[in-house]
Backbone as JSON Lines, residues from 0, in Angstrom:
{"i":0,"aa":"X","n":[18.9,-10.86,17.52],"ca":[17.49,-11.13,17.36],"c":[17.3,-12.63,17.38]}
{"i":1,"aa":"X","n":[16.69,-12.97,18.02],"ca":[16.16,-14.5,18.43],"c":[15.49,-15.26,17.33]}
{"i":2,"aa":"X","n":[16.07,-15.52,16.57],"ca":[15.1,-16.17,15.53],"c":[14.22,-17.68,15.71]}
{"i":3,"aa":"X","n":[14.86,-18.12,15.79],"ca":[14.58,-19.81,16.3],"c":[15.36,-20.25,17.6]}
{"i":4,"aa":"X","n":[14.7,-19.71,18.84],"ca":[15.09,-19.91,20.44],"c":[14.22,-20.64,21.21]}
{"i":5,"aa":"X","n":[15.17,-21.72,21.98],"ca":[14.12,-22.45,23.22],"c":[14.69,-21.63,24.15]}
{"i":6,"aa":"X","n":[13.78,-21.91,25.71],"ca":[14.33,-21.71,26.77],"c":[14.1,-22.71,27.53]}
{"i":7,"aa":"X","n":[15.48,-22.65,28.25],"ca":[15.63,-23.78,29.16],"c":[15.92,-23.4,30.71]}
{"i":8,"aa":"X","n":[15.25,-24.29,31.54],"ca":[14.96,-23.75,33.12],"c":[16.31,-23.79,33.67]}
{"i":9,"aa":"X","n":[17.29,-24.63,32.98],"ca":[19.03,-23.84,33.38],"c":[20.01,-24.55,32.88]}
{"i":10,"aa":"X","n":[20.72,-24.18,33.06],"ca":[21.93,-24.96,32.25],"c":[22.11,-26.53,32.51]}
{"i":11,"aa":"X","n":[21.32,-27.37,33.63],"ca":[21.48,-28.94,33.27],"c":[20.67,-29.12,32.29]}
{"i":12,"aa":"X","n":[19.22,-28.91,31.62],"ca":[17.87,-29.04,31.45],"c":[18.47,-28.51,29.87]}
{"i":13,"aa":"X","n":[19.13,-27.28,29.84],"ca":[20.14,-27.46,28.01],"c":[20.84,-28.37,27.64]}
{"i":14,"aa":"X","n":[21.54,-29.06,28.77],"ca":[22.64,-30.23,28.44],"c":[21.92,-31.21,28.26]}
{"i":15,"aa":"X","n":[20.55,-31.68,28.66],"ca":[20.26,-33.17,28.58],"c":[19.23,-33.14,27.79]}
{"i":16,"aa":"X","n":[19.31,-31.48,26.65],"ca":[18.38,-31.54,25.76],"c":[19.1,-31.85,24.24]}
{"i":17,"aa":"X","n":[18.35,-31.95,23.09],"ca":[19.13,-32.14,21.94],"c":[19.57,-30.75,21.42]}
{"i":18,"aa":"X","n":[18.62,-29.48,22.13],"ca":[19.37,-28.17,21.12],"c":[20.85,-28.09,21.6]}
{"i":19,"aa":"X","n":[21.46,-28.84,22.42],"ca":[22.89,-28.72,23.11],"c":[23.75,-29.66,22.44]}
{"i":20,"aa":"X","n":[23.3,-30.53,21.16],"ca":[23.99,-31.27,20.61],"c":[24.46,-30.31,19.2]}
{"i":21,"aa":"X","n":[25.6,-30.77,18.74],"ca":[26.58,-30.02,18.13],"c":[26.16,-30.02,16.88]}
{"i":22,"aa":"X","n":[25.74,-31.32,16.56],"ca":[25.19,-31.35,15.07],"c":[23.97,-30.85,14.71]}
{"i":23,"aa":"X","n":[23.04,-30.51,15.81],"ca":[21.58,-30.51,15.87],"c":[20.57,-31.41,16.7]}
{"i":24,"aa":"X","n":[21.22,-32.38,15.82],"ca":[20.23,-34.09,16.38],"c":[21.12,-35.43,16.26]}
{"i":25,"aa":"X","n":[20.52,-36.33,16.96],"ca":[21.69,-37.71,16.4],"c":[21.58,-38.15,15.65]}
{"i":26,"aa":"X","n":[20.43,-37.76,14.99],"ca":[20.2,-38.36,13.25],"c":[21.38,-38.06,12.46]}
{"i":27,"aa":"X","n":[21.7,-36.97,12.5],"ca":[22.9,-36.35,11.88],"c":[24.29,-36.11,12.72]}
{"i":28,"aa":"X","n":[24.24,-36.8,14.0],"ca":[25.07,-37.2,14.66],"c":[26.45,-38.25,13.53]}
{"i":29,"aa":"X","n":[27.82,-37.85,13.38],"ca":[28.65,-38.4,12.6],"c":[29.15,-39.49,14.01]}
{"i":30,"aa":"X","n":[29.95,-40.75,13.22],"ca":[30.46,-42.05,14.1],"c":[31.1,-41.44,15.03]}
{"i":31,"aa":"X","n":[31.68,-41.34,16.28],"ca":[32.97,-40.84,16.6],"c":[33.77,-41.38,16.42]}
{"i":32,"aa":"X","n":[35.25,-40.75,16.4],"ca":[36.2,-40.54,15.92],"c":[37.55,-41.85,16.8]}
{"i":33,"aa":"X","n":[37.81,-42.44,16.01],"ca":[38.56,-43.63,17.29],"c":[39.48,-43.1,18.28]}
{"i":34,"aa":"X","n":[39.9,-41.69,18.43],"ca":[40.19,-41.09,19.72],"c":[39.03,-41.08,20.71]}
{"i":35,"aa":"X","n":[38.38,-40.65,20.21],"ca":[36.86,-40.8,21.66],"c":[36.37,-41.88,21.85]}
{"i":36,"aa":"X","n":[36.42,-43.14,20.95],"ca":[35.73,-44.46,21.83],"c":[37.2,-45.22,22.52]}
{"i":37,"aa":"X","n":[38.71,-44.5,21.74],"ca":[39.63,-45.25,22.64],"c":[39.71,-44.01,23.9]}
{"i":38,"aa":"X","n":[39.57,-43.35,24.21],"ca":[39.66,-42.65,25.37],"c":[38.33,-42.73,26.6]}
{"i":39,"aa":"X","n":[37.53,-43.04,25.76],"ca":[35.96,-43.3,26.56],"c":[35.36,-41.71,26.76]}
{"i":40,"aa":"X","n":[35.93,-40.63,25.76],"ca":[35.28,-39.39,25.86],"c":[33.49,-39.19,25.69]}
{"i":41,"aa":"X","n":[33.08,-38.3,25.75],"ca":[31.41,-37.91,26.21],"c":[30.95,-38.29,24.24]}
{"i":42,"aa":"X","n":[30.11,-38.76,23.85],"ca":[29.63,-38.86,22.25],"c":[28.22,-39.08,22.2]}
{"i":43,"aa":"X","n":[27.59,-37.79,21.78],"ca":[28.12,-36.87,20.49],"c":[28.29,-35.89,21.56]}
{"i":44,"aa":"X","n":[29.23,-34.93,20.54],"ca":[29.74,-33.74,21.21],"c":[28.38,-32.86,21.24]}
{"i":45,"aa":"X","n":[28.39,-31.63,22.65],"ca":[27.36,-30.89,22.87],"c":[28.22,-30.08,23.19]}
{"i":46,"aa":"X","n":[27.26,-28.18,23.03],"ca":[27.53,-27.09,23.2],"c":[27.32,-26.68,24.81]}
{"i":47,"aa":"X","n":[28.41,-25.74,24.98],"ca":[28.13,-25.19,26.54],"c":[26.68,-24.58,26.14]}
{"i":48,"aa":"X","n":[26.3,-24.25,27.87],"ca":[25.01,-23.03,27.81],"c":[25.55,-22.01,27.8]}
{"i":49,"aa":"X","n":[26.92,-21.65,27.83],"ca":[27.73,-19.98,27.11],"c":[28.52,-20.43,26.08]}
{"i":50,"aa":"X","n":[27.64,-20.48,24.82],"ca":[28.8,-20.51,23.88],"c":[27.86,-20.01,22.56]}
{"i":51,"aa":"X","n":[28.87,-19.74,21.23],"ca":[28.42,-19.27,20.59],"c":[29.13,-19.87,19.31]}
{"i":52,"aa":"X","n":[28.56,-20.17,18.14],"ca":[29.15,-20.15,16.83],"c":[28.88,-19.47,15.95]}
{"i":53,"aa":"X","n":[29.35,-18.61,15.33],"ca":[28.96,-17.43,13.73],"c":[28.92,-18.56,12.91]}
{"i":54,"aa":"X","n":[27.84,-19.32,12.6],"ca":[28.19,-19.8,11.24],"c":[28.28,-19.1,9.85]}
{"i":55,"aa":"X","n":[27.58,-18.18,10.12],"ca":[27.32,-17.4,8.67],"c":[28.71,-16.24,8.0]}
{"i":56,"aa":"X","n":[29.43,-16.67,9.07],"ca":[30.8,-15.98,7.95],"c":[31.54,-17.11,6.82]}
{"i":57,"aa":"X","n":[31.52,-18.77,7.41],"ca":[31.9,-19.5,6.81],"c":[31.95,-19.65,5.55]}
{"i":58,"aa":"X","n":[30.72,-18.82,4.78],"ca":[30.44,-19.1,3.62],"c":[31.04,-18.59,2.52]}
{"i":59,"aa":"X","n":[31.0,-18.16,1.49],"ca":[31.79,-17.2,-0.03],"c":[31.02,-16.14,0.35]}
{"i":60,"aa":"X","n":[31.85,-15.3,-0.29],"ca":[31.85,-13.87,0.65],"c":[30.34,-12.84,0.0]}
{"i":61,"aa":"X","n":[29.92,-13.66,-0.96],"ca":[28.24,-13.24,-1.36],"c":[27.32,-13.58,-0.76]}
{"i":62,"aa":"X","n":[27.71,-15.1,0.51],"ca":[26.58,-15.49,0.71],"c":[26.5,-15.52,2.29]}
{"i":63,"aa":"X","n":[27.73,-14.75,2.76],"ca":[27.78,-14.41,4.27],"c":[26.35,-13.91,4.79]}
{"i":64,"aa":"X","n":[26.36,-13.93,5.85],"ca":[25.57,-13.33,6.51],"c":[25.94,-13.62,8.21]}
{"i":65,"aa":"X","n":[24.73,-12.94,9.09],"ca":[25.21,-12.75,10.21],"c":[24.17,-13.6,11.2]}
{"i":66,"aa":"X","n":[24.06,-14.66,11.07],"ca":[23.15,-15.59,11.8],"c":[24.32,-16.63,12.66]}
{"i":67,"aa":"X","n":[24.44,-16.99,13.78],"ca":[24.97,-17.49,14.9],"c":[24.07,-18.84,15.63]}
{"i":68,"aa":"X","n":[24.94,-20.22,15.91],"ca":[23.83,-20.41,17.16],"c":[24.76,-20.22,18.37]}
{"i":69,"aa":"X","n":[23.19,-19.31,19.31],"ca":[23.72,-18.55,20.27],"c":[23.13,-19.54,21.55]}
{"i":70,"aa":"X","n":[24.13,-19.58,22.62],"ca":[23.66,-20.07,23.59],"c":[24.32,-19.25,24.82]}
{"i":71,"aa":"X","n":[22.7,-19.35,25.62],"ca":[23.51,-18.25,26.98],"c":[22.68,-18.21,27.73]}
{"i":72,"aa":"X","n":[23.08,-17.94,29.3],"ca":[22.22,-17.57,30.11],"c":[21.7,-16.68,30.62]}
{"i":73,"aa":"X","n":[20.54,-16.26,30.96],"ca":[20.01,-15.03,31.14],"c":[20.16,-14.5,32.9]}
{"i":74,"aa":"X","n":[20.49,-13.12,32.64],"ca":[20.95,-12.46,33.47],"c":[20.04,-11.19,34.15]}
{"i":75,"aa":"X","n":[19.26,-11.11,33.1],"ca":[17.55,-10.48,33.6],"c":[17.0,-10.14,32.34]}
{"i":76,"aa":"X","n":[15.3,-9.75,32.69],"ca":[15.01,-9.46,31.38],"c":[14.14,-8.57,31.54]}
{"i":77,"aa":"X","n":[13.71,-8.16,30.22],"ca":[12.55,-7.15,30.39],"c":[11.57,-7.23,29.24]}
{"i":78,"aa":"X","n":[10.34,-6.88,29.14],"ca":[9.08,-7.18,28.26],"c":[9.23,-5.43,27.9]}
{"i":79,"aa":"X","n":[9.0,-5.5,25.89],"ca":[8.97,-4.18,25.2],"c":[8.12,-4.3,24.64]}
{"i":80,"aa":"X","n":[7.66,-3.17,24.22],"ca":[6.51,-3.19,23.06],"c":[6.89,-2.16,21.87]}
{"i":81,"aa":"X","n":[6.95,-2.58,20.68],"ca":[7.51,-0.92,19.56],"c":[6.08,-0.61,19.1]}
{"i":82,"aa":"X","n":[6.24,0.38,19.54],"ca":[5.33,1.64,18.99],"c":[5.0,2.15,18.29]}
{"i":83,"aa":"X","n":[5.71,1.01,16.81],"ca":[5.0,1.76,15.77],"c":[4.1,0.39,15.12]}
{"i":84,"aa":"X","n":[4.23,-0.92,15.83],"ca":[3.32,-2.44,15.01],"c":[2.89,-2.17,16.44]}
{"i":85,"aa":"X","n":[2.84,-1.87,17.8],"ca":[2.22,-2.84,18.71],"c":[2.98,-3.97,19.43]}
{"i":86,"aa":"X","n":[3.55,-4.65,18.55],"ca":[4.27,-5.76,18.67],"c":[5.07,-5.73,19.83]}
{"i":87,"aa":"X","n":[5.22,-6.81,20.79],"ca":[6.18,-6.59,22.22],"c":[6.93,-8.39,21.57]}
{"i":88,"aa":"X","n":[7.94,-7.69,22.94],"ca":[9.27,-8.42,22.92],"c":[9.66,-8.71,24.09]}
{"i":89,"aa":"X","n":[10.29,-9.63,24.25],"ca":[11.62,-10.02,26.0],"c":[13.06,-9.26,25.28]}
{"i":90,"aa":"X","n":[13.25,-8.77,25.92],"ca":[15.21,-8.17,25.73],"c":[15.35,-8.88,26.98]}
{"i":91,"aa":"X","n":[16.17,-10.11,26.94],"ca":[16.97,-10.54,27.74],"c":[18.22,-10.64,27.53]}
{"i":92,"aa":"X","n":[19.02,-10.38,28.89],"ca":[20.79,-9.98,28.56],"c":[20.75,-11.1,29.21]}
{"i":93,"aa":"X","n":[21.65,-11.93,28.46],"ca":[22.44,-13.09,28.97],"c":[24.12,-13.11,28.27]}
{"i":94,"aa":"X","n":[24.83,-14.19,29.24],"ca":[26.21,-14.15,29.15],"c":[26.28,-15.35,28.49]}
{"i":95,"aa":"X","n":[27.05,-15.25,27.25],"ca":[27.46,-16.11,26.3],"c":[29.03,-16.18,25.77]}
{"i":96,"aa":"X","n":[30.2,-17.0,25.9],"ca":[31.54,-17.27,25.09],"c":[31.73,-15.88,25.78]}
{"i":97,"aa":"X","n":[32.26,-15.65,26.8],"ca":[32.82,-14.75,27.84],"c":[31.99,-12.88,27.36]}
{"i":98,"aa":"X","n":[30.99,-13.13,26.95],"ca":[30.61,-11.6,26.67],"c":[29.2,-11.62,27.01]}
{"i":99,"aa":"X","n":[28.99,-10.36,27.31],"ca":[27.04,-10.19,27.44],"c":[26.43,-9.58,26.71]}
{"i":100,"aa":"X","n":[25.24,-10.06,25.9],"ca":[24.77,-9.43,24.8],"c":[23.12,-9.4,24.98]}
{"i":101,"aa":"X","n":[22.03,-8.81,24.33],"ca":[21.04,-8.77,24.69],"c":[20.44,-9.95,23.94]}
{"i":102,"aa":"X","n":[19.38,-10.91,23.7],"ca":[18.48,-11.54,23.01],"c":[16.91,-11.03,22.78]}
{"i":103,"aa":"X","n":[16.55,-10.51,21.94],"ca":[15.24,-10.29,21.7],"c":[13.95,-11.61,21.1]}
{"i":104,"aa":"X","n":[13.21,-12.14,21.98],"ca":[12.23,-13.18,21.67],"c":[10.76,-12.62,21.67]}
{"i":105,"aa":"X","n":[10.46,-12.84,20.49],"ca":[9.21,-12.29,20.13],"c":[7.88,-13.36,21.39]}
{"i":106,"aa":"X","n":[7.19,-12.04,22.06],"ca":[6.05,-12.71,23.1],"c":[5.08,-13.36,22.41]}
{"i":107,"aa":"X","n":[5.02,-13.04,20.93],"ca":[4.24,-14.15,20.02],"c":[4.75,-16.1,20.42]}
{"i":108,"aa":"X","n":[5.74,-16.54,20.32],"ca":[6.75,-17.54,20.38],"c":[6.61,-17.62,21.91]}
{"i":109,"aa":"X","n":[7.2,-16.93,22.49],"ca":[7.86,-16.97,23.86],"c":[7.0,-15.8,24.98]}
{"i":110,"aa":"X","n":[5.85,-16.69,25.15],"ca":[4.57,-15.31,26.47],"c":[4.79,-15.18,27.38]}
{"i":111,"aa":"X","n":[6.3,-16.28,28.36],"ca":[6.21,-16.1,29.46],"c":[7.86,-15.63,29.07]}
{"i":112,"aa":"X","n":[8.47,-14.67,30.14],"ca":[9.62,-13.89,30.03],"c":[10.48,-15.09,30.66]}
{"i":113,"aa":"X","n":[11.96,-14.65,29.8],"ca":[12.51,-16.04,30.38],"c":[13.12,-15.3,31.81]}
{"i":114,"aa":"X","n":[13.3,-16.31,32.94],"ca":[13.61,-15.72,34.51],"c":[15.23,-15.87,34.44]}
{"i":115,"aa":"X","n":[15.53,-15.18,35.53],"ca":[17.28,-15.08,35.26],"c":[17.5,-16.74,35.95]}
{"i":116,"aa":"X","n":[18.74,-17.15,35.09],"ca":[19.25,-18.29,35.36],"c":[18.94,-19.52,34.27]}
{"i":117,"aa":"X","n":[17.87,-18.71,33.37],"ca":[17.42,-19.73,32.46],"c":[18.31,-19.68,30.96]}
{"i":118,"aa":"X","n":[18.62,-20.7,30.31],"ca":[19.8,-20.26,29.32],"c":[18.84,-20.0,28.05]}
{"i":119,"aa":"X","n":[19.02,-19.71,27.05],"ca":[18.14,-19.51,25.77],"c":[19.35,-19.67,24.48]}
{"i":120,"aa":"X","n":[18.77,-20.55,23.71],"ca":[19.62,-21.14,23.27],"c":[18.95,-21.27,21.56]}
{"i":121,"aa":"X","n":[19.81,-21.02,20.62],"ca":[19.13,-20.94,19.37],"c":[19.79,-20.55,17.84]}
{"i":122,"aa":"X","n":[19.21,-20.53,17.25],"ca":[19.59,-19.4,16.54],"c":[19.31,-17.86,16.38]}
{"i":123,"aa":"X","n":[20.41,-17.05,16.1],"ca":[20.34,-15.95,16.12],"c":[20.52,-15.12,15.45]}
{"i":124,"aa":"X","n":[19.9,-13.89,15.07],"ca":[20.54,-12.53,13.82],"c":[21.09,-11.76,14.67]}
{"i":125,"aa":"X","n":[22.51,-11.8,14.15],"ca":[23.46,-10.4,15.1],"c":[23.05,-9.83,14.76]}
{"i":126,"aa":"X","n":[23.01,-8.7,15.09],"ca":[22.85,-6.95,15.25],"c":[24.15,-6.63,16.19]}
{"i":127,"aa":"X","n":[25.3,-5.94,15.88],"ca":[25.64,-5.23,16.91],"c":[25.67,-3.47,16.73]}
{"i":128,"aa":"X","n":[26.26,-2.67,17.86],"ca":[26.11,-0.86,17.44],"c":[27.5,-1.06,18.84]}
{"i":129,"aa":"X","n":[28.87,-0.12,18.37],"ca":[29.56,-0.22,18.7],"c":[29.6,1.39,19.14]}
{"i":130,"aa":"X","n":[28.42,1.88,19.59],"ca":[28.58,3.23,20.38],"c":[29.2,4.37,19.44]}
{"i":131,"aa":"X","n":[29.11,5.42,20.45],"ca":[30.25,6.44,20.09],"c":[31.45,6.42,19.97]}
{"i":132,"aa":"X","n":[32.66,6.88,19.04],"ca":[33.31,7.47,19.02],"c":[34.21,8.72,19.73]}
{"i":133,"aa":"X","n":[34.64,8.8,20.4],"ca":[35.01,10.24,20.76],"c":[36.39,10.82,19.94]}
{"i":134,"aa":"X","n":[36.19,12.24,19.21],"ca":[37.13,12.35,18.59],"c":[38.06,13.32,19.39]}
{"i":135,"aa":"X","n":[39.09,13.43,19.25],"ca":[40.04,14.11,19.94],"c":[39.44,15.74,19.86]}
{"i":136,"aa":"X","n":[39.2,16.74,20.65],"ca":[38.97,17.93,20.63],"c":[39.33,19.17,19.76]}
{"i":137,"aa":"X","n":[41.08,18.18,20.11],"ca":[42.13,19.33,19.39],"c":[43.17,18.28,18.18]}
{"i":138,"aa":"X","n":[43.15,18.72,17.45],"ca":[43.51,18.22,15.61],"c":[45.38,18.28,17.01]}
{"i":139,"aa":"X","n":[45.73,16.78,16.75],"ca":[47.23,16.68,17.29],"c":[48.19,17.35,15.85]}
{"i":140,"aa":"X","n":[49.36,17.66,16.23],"ca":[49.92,18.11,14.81],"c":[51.56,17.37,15.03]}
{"i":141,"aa":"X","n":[52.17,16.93,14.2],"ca":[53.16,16.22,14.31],"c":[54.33,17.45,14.04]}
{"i":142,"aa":"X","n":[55.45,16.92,14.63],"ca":[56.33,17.65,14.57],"c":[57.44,18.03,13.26]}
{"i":143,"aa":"X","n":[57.36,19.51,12.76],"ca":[57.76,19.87,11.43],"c":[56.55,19.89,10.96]}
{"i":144,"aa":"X","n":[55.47,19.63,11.02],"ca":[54.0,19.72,10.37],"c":[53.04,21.13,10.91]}
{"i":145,"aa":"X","n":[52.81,21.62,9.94],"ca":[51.6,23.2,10.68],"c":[50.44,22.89,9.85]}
């Protein structure tokens, strides 16, 4: 669930924005590190447009939760509406840290649907549902066992 998401017209247009910086902003940008000004590396560090961090496991195990910032590009989308507020939505599937997952952005926030190729980038509430199960038909029985 999309909680706090921009969209961006593609993956250069995320990189040369600040939601692609690691810390947030350069306000809170830390010195770099004297490996990166003796190597002449890129500073401050920024996130791919497929990548993802769980921050919310980091914490003591009362105060976990399941919020991520998610970054990814969209791969198509579609406009919903639930039927029981009215309320519509974008479900866009985009590919993020080698997997594809859906993003839901409320059309309140976000009126125009994001187009494929555009990355969306933010914070996020996991939700996942890991399907069915299939259980074996027939109970296996081990051998010496009835």
């Amino acid at each position: 669930l999309g909680g706090a998401m921009e969209v961006f017209d593609d993956a250069d247009a995320f990189a040369a924005s600040t939601a692609s910086l690691l810390y947030g902003d350069e306000e809170h940008t830390p010195e770099p590190p004297p490996h990166v000004v003796e190597f002449g590396m890129q500073w401050p560090p920024r996130m791919a447009a497929e990548s993802l961090i769980a921050y919310g496991v980091f914490a003591e195990p009362h105060d976990v939760d399941a919020y991520a910032r998610l970054n990814g590009v969209v791969l198509g989308a579609s406009t919903r509406t639930v039927a029981r507020t009215g309320q519509s939505f974008h479900a866009a599937r985009v590919r993020t840290a080698g997997f594809e997952c859906e993003v839901c952005l409320p059309v309140s926030v976000h009126p125009e649907m994001p187009r494929t190729g555009c990355v969306v980038a933010g914070t996020a509430f996991l939700v996942a549902s890991l399907g069915t199960i299939e259980r074996p038909k027939h109970r296996l029985s081990l051998p010496g066992r009835r």
